[in-house]
C-alpha positions as CSV (number, residue, x, y, z in Angstrom):
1,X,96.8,214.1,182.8
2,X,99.8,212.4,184.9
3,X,99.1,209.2,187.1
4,X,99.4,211.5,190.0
5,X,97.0,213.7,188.7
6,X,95.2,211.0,188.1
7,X,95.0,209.4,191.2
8,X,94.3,212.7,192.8
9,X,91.1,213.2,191.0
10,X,90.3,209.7,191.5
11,X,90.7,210.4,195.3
12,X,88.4,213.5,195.0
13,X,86.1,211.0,193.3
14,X,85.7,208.9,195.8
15,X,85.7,211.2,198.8
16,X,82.8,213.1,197.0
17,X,79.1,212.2,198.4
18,X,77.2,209.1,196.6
19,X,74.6,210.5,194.2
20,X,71.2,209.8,195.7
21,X,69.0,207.3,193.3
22,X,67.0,210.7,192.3
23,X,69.8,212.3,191.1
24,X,70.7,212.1,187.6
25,X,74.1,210.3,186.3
26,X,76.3,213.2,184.7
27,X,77.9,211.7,181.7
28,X,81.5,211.7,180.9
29,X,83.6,214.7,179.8
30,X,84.6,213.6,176.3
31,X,86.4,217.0,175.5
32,X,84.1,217.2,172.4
33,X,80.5,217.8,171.5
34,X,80.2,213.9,170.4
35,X,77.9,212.0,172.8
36,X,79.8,209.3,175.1
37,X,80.3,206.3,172.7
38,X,78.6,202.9,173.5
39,X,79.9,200.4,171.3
40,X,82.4,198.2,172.2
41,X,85.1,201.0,172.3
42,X,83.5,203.0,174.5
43,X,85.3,204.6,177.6
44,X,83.3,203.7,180.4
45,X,81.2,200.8,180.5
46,X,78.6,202.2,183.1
47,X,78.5,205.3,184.8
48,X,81.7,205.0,187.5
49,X,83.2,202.0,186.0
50,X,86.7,202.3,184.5
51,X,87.4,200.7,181.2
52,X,89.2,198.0,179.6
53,X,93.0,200.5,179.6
54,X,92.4,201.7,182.9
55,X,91.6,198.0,184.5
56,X,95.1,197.2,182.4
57,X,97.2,200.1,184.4
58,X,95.3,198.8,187.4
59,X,96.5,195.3,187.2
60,X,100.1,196.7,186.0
61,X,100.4,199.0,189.2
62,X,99.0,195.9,191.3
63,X,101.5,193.7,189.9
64,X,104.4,196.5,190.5
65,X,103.7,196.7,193.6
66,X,103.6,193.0,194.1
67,X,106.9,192.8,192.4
68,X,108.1,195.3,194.8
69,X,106.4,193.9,198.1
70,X,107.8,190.1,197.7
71,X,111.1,190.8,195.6
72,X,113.2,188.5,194.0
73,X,111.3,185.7,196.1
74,X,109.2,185.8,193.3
75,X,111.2,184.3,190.7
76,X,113.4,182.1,193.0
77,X,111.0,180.3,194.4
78,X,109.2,179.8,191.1
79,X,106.8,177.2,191.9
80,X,108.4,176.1,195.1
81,X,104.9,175.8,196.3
82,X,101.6,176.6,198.5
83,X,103.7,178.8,200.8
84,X,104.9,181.0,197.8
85,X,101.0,180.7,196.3
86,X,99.7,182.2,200.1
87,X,101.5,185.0,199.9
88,X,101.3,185.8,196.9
89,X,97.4,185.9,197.4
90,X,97.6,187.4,200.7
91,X,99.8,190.0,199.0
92,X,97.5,190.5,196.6
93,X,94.3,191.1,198.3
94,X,95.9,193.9,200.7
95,X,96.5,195.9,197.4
96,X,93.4,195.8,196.0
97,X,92.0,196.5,199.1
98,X,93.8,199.6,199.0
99,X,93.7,200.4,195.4
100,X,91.6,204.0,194.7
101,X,90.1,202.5,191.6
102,X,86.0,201.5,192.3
103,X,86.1,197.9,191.0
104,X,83.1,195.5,190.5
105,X,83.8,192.4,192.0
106,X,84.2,190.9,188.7
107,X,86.8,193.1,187.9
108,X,88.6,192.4,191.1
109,X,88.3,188.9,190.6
110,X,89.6,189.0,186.9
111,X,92.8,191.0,187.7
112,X,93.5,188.9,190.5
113,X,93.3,186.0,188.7
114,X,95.6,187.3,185.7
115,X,98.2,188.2,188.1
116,X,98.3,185.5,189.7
117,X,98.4,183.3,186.5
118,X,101.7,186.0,185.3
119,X,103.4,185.4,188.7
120,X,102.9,181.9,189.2
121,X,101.9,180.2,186.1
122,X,102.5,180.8,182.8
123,X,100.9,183.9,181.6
124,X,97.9,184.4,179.3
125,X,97.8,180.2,178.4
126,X,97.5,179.5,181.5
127,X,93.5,179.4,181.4
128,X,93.9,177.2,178.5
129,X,95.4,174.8,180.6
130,X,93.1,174.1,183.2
131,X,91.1,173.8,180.4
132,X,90.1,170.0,180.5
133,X,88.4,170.1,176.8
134,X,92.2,171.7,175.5
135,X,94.4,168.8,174.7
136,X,97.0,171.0,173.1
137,X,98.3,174.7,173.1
138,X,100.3,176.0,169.8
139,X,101.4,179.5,170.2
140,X,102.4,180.8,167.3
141,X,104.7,184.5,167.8
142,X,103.0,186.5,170.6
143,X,100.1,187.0,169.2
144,X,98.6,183.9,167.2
145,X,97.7,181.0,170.0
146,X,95.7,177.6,168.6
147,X,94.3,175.2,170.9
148,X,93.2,171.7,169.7
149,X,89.9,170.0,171.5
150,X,88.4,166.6,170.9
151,X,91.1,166.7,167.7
152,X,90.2,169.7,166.1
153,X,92.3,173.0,165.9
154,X,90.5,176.4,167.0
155,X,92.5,179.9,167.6
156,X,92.3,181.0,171.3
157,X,91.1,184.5,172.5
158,X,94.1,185.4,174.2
159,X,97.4,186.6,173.6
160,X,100.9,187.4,175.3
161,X,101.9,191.2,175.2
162,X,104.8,190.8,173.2
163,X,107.7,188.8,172.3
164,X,109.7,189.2,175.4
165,X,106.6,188.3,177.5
166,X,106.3,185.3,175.6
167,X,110.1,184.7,175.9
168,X,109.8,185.4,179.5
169,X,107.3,182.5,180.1
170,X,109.6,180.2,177.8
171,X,112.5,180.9,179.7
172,X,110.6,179.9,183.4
173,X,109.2,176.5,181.9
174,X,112.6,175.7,180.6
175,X,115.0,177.1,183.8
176,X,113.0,174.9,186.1
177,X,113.6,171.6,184.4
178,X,117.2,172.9,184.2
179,X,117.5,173.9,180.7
180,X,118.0,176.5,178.7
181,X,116.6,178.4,175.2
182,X,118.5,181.1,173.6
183,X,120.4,181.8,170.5
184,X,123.2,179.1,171.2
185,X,121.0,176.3,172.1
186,X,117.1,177.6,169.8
187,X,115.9,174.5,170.4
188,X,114.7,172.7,173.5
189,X,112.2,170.0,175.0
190,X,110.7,170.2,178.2
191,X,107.8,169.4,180.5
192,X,105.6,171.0,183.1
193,X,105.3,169.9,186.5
194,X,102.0,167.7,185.8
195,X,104.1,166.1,182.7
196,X,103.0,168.2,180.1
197,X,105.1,167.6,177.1
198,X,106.9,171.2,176.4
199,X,108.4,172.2,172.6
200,X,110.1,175.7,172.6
201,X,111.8,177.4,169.3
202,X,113.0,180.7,169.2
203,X,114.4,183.1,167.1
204,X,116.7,182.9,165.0
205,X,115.4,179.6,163.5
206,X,111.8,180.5,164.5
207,X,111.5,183.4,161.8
208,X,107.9,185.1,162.9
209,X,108.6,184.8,166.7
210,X,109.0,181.9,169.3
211,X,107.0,179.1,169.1
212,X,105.4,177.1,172.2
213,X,103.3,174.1,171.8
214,X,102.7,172.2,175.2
215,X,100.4,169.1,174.7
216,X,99.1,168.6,177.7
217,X,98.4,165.3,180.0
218,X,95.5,164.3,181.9
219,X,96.0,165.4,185.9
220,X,94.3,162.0,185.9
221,X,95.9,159.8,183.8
222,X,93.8,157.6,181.1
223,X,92.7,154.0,182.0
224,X,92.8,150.8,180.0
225,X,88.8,151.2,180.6
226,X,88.6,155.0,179.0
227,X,90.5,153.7,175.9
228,X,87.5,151.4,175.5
229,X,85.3,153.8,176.1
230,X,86.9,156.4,173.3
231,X,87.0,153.6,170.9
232,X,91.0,153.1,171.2
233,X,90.6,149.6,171.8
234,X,88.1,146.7,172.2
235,X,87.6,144.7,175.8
236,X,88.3,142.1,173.7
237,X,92.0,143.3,172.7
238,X,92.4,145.1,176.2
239,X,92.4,141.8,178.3
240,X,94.9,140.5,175.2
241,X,97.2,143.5,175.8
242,X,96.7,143.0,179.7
243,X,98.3,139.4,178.9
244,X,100.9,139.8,176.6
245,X,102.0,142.7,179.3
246,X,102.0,140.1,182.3
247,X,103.4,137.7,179.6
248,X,106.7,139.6,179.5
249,X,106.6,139.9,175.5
250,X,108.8,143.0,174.2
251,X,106.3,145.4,173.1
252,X,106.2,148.2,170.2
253,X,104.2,150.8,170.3
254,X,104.3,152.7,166.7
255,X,102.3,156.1,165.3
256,X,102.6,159.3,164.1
257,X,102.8,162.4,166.1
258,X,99.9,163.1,168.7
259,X,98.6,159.7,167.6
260,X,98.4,158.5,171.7
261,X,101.5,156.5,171.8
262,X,102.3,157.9,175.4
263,X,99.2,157.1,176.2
264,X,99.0,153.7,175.1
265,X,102.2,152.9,176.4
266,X,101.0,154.3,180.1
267,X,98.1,151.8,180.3
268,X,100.2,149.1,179.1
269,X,102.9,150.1,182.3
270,X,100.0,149.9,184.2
271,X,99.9,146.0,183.7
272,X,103.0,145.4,185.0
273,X,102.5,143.4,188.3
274,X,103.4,145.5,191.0
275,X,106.2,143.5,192.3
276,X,108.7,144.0,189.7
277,X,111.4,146.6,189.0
278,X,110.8,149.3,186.5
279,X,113.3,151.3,184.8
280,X,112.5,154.1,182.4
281,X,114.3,156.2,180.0
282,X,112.7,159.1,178.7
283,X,114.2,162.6,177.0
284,X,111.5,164.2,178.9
285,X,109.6,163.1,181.6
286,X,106.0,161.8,180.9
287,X,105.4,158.4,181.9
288,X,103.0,158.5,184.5
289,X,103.0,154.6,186.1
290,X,101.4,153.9,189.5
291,X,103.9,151.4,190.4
292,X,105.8,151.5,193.7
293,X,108.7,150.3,192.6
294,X,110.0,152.4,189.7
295,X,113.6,154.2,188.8
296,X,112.6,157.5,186.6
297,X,115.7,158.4,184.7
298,X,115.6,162.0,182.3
299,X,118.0,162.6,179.5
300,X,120.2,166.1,180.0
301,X,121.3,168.2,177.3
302,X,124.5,170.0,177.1
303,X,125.2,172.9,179.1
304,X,126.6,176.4,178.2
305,X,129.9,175.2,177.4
306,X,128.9,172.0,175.3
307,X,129.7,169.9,178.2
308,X,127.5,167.3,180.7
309,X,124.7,166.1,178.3
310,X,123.9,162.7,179.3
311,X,122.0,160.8,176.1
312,X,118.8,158.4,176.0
313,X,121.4,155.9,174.9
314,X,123.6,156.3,177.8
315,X,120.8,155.8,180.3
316,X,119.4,152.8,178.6
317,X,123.1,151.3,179.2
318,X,122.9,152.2,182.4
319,X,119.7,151.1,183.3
320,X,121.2,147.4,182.3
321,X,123.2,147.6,185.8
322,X,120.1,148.5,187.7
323,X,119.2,145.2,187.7
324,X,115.2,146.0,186.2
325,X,112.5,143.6,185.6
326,X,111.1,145.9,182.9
327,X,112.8,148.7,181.3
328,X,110.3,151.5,179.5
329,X,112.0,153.7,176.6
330,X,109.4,156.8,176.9
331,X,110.9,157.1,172.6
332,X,113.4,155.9,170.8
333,X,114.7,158.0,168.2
334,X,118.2,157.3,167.5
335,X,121.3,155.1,168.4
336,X,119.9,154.1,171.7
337,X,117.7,151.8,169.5
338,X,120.4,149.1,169.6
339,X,121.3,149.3,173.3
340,X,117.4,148.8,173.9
341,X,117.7,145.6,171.2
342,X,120.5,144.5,173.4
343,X,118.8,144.9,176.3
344,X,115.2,143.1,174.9
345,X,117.9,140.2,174.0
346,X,119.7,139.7,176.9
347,X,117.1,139.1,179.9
348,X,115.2,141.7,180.1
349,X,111.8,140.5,178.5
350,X,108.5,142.5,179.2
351,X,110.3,145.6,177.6
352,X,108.2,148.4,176.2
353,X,109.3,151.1,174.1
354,X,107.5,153.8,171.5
355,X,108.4,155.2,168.1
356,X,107.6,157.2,165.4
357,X,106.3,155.2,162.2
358,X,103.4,155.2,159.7
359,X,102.7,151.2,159.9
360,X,104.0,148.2,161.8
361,X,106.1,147.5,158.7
362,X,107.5,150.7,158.5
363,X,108.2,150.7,162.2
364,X,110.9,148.0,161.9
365,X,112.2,149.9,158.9
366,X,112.9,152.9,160.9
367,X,114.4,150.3,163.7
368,X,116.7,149.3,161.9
369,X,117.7,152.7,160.6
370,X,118.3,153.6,164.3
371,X,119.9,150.7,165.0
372,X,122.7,151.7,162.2
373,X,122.7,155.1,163.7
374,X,124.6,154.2,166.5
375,X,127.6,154.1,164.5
376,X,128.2,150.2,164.7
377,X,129.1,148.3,161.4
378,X,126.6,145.9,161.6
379,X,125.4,143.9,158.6
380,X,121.8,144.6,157.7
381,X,121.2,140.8,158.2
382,X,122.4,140.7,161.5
383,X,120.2,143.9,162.3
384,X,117.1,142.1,161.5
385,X,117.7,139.1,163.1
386,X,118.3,141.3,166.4
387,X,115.0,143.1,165.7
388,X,113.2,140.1,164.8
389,X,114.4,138.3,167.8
390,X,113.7,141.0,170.2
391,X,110.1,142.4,169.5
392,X,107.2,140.2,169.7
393,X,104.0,142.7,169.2
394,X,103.5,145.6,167.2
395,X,100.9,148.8,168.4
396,X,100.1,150.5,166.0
397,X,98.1,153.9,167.3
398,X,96.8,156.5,164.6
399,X,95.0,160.1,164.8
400,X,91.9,159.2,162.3
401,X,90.6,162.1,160.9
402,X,87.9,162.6,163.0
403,X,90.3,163.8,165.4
404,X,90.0,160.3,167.5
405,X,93.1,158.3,168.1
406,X,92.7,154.6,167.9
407,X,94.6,151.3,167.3
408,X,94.9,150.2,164.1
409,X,97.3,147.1,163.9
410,X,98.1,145.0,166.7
411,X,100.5,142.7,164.5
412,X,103.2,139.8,165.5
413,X,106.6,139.7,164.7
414,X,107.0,136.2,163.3
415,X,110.5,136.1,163.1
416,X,112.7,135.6,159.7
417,X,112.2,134.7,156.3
418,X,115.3,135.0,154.1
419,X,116.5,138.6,154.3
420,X,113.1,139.8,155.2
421,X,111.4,140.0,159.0
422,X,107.7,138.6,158.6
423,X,105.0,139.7,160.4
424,X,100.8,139.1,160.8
425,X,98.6,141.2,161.6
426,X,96.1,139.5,164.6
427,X,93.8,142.4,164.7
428,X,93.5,145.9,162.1
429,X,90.9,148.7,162.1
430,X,87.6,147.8,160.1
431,X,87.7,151.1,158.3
432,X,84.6,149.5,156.1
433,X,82.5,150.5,158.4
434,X,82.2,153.7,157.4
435,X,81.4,156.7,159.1
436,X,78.2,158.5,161.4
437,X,76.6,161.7,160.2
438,X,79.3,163.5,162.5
439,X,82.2,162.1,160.5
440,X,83.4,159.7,163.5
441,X,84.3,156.4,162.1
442,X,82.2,153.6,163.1
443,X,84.8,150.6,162.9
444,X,86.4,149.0,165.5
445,X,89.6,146.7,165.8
446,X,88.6,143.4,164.3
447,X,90.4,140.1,164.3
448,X,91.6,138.6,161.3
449,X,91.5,134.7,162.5
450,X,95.5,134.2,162.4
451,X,96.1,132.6,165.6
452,X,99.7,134.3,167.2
453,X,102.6,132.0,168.1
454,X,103.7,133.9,171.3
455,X,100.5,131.9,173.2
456,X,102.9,129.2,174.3
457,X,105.2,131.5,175.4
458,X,102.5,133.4,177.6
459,X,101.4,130.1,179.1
460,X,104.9,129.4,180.0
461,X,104.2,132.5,182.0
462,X,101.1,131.4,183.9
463,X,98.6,133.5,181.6
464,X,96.3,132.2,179.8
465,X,94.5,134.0,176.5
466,X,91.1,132.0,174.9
467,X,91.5,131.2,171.7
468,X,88.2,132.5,170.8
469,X,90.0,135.9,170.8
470,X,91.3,135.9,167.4
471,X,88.5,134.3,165.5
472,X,87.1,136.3,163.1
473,X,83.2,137.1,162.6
474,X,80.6,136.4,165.3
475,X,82.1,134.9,168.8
C-alpha cells in the first residue's frame, strides 16, 4: 500500500463511527490464517494503536514537514536560542494536531520530544545528557553508545540511525564552536554550550565509524564542600588548599585522564579573592570560575587552508601583556609549558595550571619534557631549576578503582638538590585502610608530619595555616 493509500484508509478510519463498549474489537488483517502476534514484535500494540514503524514514519513525516515549515532557519540559527526553541514547539504542536494517525498521549509526547531533541539538540544522546547520574557519553560507530555513572561503564539503549546521522550531529557540535571535522582535519576538540568537554574522530583514522565521547560538566558546578563530601578531600586539607590559593603559591594539579583535574582546579579558582585579575588559557573552554573579573581566552585551530591557528602557547604569551593577577592554564600539554614557567617566574605568582601525569614525581618529569618541546636549547639543569623555582605544590588527583576520584598526594616542591628537584609529600592517600563490602575505599588523605616550608611565605601574605594541620595521628 502507498502512503497515500495509506493515509486514505487511515482517513476512512477515523471518519468511521466509534465502536460502542458492546461491540466486539475486530482484530487485524494479517493476510494469513496466523493469529495477530503478541510478543514484542507484534503489529499493533492494542486494538487502534499504530506500532513501533508506523510511530517512526509518523515522527519522520512530522519532522519533514517541520523542515519544510521553518526552512533553513533551522540550521542557521542552531541554538541561537528560546525564540528558535518557541517555534519550533509551536510548529510542532500544529502538526500533530493535524496529523491523521490516533496517538496516545504518550506517543505524542515521545515523538515530540525526539524531534525536538534532532532539531535542536543533539539527536538520540541527548536524553543521556540531561541525565544527571551520566558523567560521560562514548559513542562508539552509530550504533554502540557507553555511558559511565558513579565511575562505572554501562551500554546505553539508544542509538543514532546511521553514520551520516551520527556525522551530522558531529558536524553541529563542532560548526558552532567554529571548527571543523572531515577527512583533512579527522580530529577535533570541542565543547558544548554548558562546557562539556567534546572529542570527535572520524573516518579515515576511526576504522569502525566516528567516535564521540562528550564528558560532561555539572550545570552546577562542584564546590570545595561536595569534594568533601565525595571523599576528594578532607576539611582539613580544603581550608590548606583555600590558603595556599589566597597565598599566591603556583599550583600543580597532576592525574590521569577523567581523574577530576578540571574539577579540582575549578574549586581551587574559586579561592581566588574576588578582586584580582584572572587570565585563562584553555584549548577548549571549561573552566567554570564565578569571578567578576576574568579574561577567557580559547585556542583556535587551523582553518581550511592551514592558516589562522592561534596556539595555547601563544595565548599564554599574550596573556603576560594583560597585566593578570592570576593566570589559569585549563592543560598544559606542550611547548607552552615554558612560557607558563616564565610567566610563574616573573610576577605572576598564584598561578594554576593542570597536566597529565601518573605521580607528583612524574609530573615534573613530563614538565620538563614540555618544557624542551618548545624547541629552546635549554640545559636540562637550567630546566629544573626553572621548574623547581616556579611550582610550589603538587595535586595529585586519581580515578581509584571504585570509580571515585580522590586526592592522593598533595606534595611540596622543595627546590634543588644537585641535578635532582626534591620534593615531600605533606599529605598521601591511606590506601591501608582497606575497602567496604561495596568495594569503595575507606581511606582518606592523611598527613605525614613533614611540616612545608612555603608557611612563611603564606604569612608574608596575611594567611595564616595552624600547624596542627600536618601532624600525623590523632589531632
Amino acid at each position: 500500500m502507498g502512503l497515500a493509500d495509506h493515509l486514505s484508509q487511515r482517513r476512512r478510519d477515523v471518519d468511521a463511527p466509534a465502536p460502542s463498549e458492546s461491540d466486539p474489537v475486530p482484530a487485524p488483517a494479517t493476510g494469513s490464517d496466523e493469529p495477530p502476534r503478541s510478543d514484542g514484535g507484534e503489529r499493533y500494540r492494542a486494538a487502534g494503536q499504530p506500532t513501533g514503524g508506523q510511530l517512526a514514519e509518523v515522527r519522520a513525516r512530522v519532522q519533514r514537514s517541520l523542515a519544510e515549515l521553518l526552512g533553513p532557519k533551522l540550521y542557521d540559527d542552531f541554538g541561537a536560542g528560546d525564540d528558535l526553541e518557541r517555534r519550533v514547539r509551536a510548529t510542532l504542536a500544529q502538526l500533530l494536531a493535524r496529523e491523521e494517525t490516533p496517538l496516545a498521549s504518550a506517543d505524542r509526547a515521545r515523538i515530540r520530544q525526539e524531534i525536538i531533541d534532532e532539531v535542536l539538540g543533539h539527536g538520540p544522546i541527548e536524553p543521556l545528557l540531561r541525565d544527571p547520574t551520566v558523567t560521560e557519553v562514548m559513542v562508539n560507530g552509530a550504533h554502540r553508545i557507553y555511558v559511565e555513572r558513579s565511575g562505572q561503564l554501562e551500554p546505553a539503549e539508544v542509538s543514532f540511525a546511521d553514520e551520516a546521522h551520527l556525522r551530522r550531529v558531529i558536524d553541529r557540535i563542532v560548526s558552532r564552536v567554529g571548527r571543523r571535522v572531515d577527512e583533512a582535519s579527522p580530529m577535533v576538540d570541542a565543547r558544548l554550550p554548558d562546557g562539556s568537554r567534546v572529542n570527535a574522530v572520524v573516518p579515515p583514522i576511526a576504522l569502525d565509524g566516528s567516535s564521540l565521547t562528550i564528558r560532561k560538566f555539572s550545570r552546577d558546578p562542584f564546590t570545595v564542600d561536595d569534594l568533601i563530601a565525595f571523599g576528594t578531600l578532607t576539611p582539613q586539607t580544603a581550608e590548606l588548599l583555600r590558603g595556599c590559593v589566597r597565598g599566591r603559591l603556583n599550583i600543580l594539579v597532576s592525574g590521569g585522564t577523567g581523574s577530576g583535574k578540571t574539577t579540582t582546579l575549578n574549586v581551587l579558582s574559586g579561592f581566588v579573592p574576588p578582586d584580582e585579575r584572572i587570565v585563562t588559557v584553555e584549548d577548549a573552554a571549561e573552566l567554570q570560575l564565578h569571578q567578576d573579573h576574568v579574561v577567557r581566552l580559547e585556542s583556535r585551530p587551523s582553518n581550511a587552508e592551514g592558516k589562522g591557528a592561534i596556539t595555547a602557547r601563544d595565548l599564554v604569551r599574550n596573556a603576560l601583556r594583560m597585566r593578570p593577577d592570576r593566570i589559569v592554564v585549563g592543560e598544559v600539554r606542550d611547548g607552552a609549558a615554558l612560557d607558563m614557567l616564565q610567566a610563574m617566574n616573573t610576577g605572576h605568582d598564584g598561578s594554576l595550571t593542570t597536566l597529565h601525569a601518573n605521580t607528583p614525581r612524574d609530573a615534573l618529569a613530563r614538565l620538563e619534557t614540555m618544557v624542551l618541546m618548545a624547541g629552546m636549547d635549554l640545559p636540562v639543569r637550567a630546566i629544573r631549576e626553572q621548574v623547581a623555582s616556579a611550582v610550589d605544590l603538587i595535586i595529585q588527583v586519581t580515578r581509584l578503582k571504585d570509580g571515585s576520584r580522590r586526592i592522593t598526594h598533595i606534595t611540596e616542591v622543595v627546590g634543588m638538590e644537585g641535578e635532582i628537584v626534591t620534593l615531600q609529600d605533606l599529605f598521601v592517600f591511606d590506601f591501608r585502610a582497606g575497602t567496604e563490602p561495596s568495594g569503595r575505599f575507606r581511606g582518606t588523605l592523611q598527613p605525614t608530619g613533614l611540616r612545608p616550608r612555603f608557611l612563611e611565605e603564606l604569612s608574608a601574605h596575611g594567611v595564616t595555616v595552624p600547624v596542627n594541620v600536618f601532624l600525623a595521628g590523632p589531632r
